[in-house]
C-alpha positions as CSV (number, residue, x, y, z in Angstrom):
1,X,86.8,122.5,159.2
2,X,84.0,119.4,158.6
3,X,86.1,117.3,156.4
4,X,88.7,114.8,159.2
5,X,89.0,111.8,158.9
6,X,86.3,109.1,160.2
7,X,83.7,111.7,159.2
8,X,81.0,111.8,156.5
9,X,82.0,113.3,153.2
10,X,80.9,117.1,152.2
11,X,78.8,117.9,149.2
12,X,78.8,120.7,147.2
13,X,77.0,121.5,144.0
14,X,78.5,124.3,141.5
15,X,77.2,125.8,138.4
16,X,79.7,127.5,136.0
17,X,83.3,127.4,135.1
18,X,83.9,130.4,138.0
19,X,82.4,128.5,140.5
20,X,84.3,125.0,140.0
21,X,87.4,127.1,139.7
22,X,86.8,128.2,142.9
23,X,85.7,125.3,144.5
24,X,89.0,123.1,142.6
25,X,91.2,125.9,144.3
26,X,89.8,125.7,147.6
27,X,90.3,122.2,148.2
28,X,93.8,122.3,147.0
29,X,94.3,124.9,149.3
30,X,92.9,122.7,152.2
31,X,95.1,120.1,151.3
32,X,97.9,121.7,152.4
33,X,96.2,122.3,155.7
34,X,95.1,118.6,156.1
35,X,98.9,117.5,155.5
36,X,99.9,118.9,158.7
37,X,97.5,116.4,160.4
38,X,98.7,114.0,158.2
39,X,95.3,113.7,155.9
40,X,94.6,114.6,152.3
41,X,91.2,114.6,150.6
42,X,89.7,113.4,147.5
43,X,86.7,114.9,145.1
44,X,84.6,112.3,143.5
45,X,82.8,114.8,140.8
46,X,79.3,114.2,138.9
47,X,76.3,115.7,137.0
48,X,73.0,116.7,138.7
49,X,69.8,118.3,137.5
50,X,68.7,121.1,139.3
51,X,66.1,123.3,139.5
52,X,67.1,127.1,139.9
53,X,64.2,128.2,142.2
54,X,59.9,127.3,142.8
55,X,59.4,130.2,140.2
56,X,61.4,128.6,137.5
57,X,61.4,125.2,136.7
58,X,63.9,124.9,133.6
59,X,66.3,121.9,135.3
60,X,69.9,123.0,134.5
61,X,72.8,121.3,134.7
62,X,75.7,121.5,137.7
63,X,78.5,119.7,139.3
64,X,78.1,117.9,142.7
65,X,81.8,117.4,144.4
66,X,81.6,114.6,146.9
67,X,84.7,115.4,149.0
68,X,86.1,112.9,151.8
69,X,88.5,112.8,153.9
70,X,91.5,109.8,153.2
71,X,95.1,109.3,154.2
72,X,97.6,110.6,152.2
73,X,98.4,108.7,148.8
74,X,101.9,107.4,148.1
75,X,101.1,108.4,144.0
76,X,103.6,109.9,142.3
77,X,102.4,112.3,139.7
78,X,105.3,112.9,137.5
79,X,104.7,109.1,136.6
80,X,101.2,110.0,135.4
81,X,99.9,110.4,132.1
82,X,100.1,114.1,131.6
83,X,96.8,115.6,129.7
84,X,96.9,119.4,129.2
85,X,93.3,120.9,129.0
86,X,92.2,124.4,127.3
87,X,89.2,126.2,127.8
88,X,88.2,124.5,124.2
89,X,89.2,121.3,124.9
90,X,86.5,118.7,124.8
91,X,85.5,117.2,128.0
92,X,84.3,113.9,126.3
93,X,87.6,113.5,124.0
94,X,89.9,113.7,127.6
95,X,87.3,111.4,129.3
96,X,87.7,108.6,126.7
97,X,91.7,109.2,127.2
98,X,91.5,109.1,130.7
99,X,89.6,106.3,130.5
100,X,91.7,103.9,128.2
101,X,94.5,104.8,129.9
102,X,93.1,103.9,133.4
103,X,92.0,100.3,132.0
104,X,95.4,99.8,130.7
105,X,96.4,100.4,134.4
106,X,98.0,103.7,133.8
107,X,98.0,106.8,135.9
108,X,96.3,110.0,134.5
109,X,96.9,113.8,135.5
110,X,94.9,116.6,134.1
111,X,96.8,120.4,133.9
112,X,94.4,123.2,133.4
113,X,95.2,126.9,133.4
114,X,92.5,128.9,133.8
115,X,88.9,128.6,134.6
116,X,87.3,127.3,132.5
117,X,90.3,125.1,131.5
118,X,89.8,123.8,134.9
119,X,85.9,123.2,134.7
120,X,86.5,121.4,131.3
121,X,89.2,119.1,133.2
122,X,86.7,118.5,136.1
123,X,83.6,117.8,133.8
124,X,86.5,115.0,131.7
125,X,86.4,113.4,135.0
126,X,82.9,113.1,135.9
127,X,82.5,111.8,132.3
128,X,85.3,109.7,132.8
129,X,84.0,107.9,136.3
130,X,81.0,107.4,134.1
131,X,82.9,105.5,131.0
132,X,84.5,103.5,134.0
133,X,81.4,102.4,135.7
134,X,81.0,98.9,133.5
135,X,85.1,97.9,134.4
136,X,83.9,98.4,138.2
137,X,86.4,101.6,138.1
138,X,85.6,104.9,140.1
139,X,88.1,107.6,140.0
140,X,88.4,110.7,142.3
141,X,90.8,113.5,142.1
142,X,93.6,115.2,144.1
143,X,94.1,118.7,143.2
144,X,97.5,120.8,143.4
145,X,98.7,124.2,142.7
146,X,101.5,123.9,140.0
147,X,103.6,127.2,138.5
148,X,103.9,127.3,134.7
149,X,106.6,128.9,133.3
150,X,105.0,130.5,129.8
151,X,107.1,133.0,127.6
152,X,108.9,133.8,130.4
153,X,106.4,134.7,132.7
154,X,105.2,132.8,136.0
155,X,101.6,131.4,135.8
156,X,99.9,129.2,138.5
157,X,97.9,126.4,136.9
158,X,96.1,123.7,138.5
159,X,96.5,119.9,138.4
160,X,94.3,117.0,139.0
161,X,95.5,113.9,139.9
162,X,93.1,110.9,139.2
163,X,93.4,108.2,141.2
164,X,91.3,105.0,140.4
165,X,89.2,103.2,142.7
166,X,89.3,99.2,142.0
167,X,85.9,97.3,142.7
């Protein structure tokens, strides 16, 4: 119950597809509890080095979420740029998607089902808010539950919605 409005942002670093799953699900879940005060909140992903513990010094590589708090956005996603990401899709390809399609103005929104469909869509963003920096372009994302209907059966995937961040 830390992230209101008019407060600092939280931090959270993940390593592994399970993890950012998790962490992707949670906040979407928490968005629908922030929308009855009439807040939303936004993840500004990246890549860190860390170091697993004193006894082992091998840096490997995580995820730190920067979450904040914002009002909610008037964005309609079905206006967006749809990109559906697998578990083999390339993080770098989607980022230079996202990427041209956010300089030409458009709006981009990633659909992942599964874990590590999901960590591959959070890892195109990061990428992506990289790509951006030189067109003084951040983007964040706004996660949402969405059902999938696949061969007849119900599946719940999720969906990130970028929003870009004009210098």
């Amino acid at each position: 119950a830390r992230l209101r409005s008019g407060q600092p942002p939280v931090r959270v670093t993940v390593m592994g597809p399970g993890s950012v799953n998790q962490l992707v699900k949670a906040l979407a879940v928490a968005r629908g509890q922030l929308a009855e005060e009439h807040s939303d909140l936004a993840a500004y992903p990246r890549f860190i080095h860390i170091t697993a513990d004193a006894r082992d010094q091998e840096e490997r590589s995580a995820i730190q979420f920067t979450v904040v708090a914002c009002a909610p956005h008037d964005l309609d996603p079905e206006k967006a740029v749809e990109y559906k990401v697998g578990a083999g899709t390339n993080p770098k390809s989607t980022a230079g998607a996202v990427a041209s399609a956010t300089r030409e103005g458009k709006l981009c929104r990633l659909e992942a089902l599964g874990s590590a469909a999901v960590s591959q869509s959070v890892k195109a963003v990061a990428i992506s808010r990289t790509n951006l920096t030189e067109d003084q372009v951040d983007l964040c994302f706004v996660p949402r539950f969405r059902t999938l209907t696949l061969d007849d059966d119900r599946r719940s995937a999720i969906e990130l919605l970028l929003v870009p961040l004009r210098a």
